[in-house]
Steps between C-alpha positions, in 0.01 A plus 500: 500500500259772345680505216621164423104423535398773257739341242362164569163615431578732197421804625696800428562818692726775601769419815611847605808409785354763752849477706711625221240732336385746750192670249398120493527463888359886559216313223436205693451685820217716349324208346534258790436741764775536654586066530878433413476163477598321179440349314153689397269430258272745293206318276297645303187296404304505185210705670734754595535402833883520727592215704774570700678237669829547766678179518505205307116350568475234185095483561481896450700515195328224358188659585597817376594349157201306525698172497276336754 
């Protein structure tokens, strides 16, 4: 759903498949602390500030992309 919204919106990024890439799971682990759920979501805002989001939460990523 992530992704087929990301599309829809125009929005590119970077998928990394963190069940057949284990340096992109051992990645995701670090960076999420420790949460294994997927999908998850790293944005990076124009003031420099991360917005990390576990699960697909369509108000978060649109906030996060400032779409709302």
């Amino acid at each position: 759903m992530l992704k087929g919204y990301l599309v829809e919106k125009g929005v590119s990024f970077a998928e990394r498949l963190t069940d057949a890439d284990p340096l992109a799971h051992e990645e995701m682990l670090k960076v999420s602390d420790g949460a294994m759920g997927v999908p998850f979501a790293v944005f990076e805002k124009d003031d420099g500030t991360v917005v990390k989001i576990l699960g697909f939460d369509k108000e978060k990523v649109d906030a996060a992309l400032g779409l709302s």
